[in-house]
One Martini backbone bead per residue (centre of mass of N, CA, C, O) as a GRO file, in nm:
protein
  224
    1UNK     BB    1  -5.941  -1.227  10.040
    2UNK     BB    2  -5.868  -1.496  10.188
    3UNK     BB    3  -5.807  -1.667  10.502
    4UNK     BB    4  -5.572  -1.850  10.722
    5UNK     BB    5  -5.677  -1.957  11.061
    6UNK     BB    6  -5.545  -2.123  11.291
    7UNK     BB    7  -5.456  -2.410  11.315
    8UNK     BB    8  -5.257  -2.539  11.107
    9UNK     BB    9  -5.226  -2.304  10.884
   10UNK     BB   10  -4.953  -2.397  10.703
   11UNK     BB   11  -5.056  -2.633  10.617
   12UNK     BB   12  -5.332  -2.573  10.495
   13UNK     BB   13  -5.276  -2.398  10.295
   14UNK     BB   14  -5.068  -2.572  10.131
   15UNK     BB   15  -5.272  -2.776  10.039
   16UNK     BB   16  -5.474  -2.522   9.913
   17UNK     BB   17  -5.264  -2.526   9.663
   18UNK     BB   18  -5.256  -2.807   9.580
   19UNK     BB   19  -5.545  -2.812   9.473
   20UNK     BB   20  -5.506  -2.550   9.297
   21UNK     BB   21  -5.443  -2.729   9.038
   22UNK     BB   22  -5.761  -2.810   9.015
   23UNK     BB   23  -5.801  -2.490   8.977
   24UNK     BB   24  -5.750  -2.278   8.770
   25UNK     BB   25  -5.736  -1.927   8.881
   26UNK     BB   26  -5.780  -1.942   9.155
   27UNK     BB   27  -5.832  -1.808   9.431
   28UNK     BB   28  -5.555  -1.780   9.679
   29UNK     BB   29  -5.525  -1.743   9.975
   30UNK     BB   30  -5.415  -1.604  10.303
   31UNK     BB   31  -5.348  -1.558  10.627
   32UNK     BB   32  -5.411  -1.272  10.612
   33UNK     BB   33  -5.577  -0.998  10.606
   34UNK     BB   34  -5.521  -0.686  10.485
   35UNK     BB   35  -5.450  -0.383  10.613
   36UNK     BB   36  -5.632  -0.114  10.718
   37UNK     BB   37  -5.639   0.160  10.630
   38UNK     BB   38  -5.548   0.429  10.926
   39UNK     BB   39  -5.469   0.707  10.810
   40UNK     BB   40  -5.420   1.035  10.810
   41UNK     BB   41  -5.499   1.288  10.531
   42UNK     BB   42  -5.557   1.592  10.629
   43UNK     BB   43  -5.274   1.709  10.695
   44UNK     BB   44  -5.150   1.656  10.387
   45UNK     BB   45  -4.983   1.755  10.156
   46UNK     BB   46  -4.924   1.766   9.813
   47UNK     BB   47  -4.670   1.655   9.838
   48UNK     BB   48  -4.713   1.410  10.043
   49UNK     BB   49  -4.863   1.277   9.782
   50UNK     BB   50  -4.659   1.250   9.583
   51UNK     BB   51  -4.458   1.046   9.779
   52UNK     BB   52  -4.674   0.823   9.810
   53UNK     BB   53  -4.721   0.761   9.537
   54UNK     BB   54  -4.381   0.697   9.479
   55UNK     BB   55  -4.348   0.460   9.690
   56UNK     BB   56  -4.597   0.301   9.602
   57UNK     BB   57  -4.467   0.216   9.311
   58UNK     BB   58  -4.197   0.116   9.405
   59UNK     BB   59  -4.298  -0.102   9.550
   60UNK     BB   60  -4.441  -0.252   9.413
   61UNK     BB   61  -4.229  -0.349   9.181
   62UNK     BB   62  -4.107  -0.509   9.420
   63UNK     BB   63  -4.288  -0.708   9.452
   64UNK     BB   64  -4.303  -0.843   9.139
   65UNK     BB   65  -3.981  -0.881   9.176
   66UNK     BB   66  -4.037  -1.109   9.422
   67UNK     BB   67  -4.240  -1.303   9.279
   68UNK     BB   68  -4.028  -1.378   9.003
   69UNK     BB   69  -3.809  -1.496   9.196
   70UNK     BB   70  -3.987  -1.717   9.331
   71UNK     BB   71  -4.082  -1.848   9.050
   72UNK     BB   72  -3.768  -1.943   8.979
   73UNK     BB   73  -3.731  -2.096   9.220
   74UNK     BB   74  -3.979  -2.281   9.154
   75UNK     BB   75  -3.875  -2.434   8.897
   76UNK     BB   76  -3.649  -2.549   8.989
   77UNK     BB   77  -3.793  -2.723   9.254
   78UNK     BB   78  -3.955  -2.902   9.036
   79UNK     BB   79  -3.752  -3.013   8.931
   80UNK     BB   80  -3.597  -3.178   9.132
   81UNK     BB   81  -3.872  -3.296   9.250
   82UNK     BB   82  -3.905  -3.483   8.949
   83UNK     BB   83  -3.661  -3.645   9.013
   84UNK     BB   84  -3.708  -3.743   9.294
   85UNK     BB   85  -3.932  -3.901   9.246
   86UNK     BB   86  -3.834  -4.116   9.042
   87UNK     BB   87  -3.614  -4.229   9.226
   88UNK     BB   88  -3.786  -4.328   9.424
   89UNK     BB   89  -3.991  -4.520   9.218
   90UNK     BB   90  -3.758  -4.681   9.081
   91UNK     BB   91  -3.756  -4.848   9.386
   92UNK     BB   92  -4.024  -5.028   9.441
   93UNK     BB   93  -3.922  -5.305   9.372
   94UNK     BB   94  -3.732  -5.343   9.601
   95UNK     BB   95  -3.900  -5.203   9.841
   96UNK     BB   96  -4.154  -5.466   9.830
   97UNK     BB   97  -3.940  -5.657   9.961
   98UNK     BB   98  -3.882  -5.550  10.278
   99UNK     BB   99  -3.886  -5.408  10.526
  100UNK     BB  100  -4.144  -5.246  10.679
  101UNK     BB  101  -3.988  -4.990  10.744
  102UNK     BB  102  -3.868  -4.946  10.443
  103UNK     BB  103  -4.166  -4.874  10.313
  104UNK     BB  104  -4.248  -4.637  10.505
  105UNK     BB  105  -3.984  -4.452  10.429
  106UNK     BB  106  -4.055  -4.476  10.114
  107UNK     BB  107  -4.332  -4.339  10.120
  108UNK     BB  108  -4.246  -4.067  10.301
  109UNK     BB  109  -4.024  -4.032  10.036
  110UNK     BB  110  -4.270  -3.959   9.837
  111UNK     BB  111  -4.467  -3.777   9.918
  112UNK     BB  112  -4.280  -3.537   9.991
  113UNK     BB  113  -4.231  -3.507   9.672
  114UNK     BB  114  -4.495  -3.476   9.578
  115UNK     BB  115  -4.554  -3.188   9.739
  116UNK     BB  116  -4.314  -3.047   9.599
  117UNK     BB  117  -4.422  -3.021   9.383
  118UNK     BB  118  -4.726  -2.922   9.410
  119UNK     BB  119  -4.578  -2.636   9.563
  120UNK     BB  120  -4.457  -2.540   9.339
  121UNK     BB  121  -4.660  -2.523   9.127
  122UNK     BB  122  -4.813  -2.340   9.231
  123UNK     BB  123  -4.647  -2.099   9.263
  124UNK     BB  124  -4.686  -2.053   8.941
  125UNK     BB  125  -5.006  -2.078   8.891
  126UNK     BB  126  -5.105  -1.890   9.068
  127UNK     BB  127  -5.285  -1.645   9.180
  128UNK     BB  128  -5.220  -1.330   9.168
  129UNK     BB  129  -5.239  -1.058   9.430
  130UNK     BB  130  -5.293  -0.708   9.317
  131UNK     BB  131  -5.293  -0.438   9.379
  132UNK     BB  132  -5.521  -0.159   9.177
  133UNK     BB  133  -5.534   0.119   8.979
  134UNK     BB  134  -5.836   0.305   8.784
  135UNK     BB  135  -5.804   0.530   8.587
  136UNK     BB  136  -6.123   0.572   8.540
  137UNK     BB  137  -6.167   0.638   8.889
  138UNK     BB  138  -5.972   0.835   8.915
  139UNK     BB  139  -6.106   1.036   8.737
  140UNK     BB  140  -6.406   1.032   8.903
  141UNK     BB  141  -6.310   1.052   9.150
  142UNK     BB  142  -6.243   1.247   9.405
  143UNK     BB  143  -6.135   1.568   9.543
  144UNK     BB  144  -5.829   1.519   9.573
  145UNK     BB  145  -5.612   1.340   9.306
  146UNK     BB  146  -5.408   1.264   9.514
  147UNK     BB  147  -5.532   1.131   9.742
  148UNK     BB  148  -5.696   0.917   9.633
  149UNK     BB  149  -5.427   0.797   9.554
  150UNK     BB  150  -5.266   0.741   9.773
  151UNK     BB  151  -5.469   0.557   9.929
  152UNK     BB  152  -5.462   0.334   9.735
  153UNK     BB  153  -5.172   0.259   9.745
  154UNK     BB  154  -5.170   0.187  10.052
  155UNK     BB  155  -5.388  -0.075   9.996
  156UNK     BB  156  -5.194  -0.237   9.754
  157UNK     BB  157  -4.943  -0.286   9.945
  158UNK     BB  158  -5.082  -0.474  10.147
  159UNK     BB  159  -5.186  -0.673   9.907
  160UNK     BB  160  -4.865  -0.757   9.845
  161UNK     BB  161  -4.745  -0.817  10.110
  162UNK     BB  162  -4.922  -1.112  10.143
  163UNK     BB  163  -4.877  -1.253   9.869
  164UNK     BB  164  -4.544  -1.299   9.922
  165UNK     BB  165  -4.555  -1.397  10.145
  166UNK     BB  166  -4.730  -1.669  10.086
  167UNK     BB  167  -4.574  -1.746   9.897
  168UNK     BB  168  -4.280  -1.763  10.034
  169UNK     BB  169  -4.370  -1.994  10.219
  170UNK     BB  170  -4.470  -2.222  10.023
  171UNK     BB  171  -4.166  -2.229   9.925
  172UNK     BB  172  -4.058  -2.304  10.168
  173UNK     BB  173  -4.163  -2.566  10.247
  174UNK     BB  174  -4.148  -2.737   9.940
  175UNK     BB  175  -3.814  -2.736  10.051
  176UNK     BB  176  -3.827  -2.876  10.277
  177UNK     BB  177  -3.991  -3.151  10.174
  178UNK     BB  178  -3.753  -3.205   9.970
  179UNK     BB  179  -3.544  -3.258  10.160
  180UNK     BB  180  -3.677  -3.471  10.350
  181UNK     BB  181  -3.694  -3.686  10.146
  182UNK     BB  182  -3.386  -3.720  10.047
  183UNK     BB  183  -3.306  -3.829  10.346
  184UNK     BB  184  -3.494  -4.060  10.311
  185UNK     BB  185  -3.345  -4.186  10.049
  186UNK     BB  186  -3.051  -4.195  10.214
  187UNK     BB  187  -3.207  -4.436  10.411
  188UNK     BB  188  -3.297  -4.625  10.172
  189UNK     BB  189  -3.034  -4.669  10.044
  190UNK     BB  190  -2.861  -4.767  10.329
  191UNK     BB  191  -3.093  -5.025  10.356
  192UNK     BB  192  -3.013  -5.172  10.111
  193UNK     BB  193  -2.693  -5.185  10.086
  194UNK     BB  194  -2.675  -5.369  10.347
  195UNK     BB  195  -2.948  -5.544  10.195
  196UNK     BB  196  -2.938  -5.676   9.935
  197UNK     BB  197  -3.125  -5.961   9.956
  198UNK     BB  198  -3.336  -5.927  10.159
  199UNK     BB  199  -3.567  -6.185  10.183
  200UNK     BB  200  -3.434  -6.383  10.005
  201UNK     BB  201  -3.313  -6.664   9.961
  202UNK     BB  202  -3.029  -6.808   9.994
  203UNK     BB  203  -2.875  -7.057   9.841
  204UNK     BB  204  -2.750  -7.333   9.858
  205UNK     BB  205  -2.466  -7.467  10.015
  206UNK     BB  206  -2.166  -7.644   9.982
  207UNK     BB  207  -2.014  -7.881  10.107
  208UNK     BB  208  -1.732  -7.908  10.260
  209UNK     BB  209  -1.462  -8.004  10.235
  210UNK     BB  210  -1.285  -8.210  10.450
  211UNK     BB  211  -1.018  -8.151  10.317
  212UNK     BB  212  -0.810  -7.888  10.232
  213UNK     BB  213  -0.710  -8.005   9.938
  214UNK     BB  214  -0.880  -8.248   9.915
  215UNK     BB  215  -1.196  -8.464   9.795
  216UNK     BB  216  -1.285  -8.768   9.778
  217UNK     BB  217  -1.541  -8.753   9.619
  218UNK     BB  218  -1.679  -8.855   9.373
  219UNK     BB  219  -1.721  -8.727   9.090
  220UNK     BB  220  -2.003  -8.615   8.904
  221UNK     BB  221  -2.166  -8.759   8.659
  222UNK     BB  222  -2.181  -8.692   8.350
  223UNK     BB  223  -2.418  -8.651   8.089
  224UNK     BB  224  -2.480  -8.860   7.781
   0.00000   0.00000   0.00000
């Protein structure tokens, strides 16, 4: 499972989820490599690995349940980033008529808004990676088998525990940009609201009457 290290490390992450839509089942990279199991367990007894093993399953059941809730909630931001995306769209007739700093707030209260589709979405289809143990080499594998299985747990648990968080980042970033796109629409629609004329020049208003009460000018007649 690759990482993403070095400079703007989430924001690239951010970037290669929302192409990995073009590319599903594609395994998608993690902030760090999980931490290689370090303990010694020479001095373990079996009942010590009976309950590595049973800590292990519970994590893991924790980690899938951690993932589901991320997942659901991320399809709710999938949905409401797809309604402020349209609400901004249908707005481009009226802002590309506007003064150029509207239109430059307007582009990136949309660009924002389609990232956080894209960000929620991925979240949904990204293939996740969680460590598992194959029961056909656990049977296979050395022994004692209870130490076997602590072990693979060990490791298991680490790679799942990567998997969350950053599956868990990328849905907090597209909820960030979800909320900053809506602010950029609520000052986009603050100088509509301001300026409902626009660019368009106001039409020929008529000359006022000289006198307060009446006109003097002859009525304009009428085509027969």
């Amino acid at each position: 499972m690759p990482g993403v290290t070095g400079r703007f490390a989430e924001a690239r992450l951010y970037l290669t989820y929302c192409a990995a839509l073009l590319h599903p089942g594609r395994a998608v990279p993690t902030f760090t490599q999980p931490t290689a199991v370090s303990i010694d367990l020479d001095t373990h007894t079996s009942d010590e690995f009976t309950l590595l093993i049973d800590e292990g399953r519970r994590q893991l059941d924790r980690q899938m349940a951690d993932l589901d809730r991320i997942r659901n909630r991320a399809g709710a931001l999938a949905t409401i980033s797809l309604g402020l995306t349209a609400a901004v769209v249908t707005k481009s007739a009226d802002i590309l008529e506007r003064h150029w700093t509207l239109i430059i707030l307007w582009a990136f209260a949309c660009t924002l808004a389609l990232l956080a589709v894209a960000g929620a979405a991925s979240v949904l289809s990204a293939r996740a990676v969680f460590g598992s143990t194959d029961t056909k080499m656990a049977a296979e594998g050395p022994r004692p088998l209870d130490r076997y299985l602590a072990e693979a747990y060990a490791e298991n648990v680490a790679v799942g525990e990567e998997t969350v968080r950053t599956f868990l980042t990328v849905f907090r970033d597209a909820v960030t940009l979800a909320v900053v796109s809506a602010l950029m629409f609520l000052l986009v629609l603050a100088g509509l609201a301001r300026n409902p004329g626009g660019t368009t020049p106001d039409p020929p208003k008529e000359a006022p009457c000289p006198t307060s009460m009446t006109c003097s000018a002859p009525p304009t007649p009428k085509a027969q």
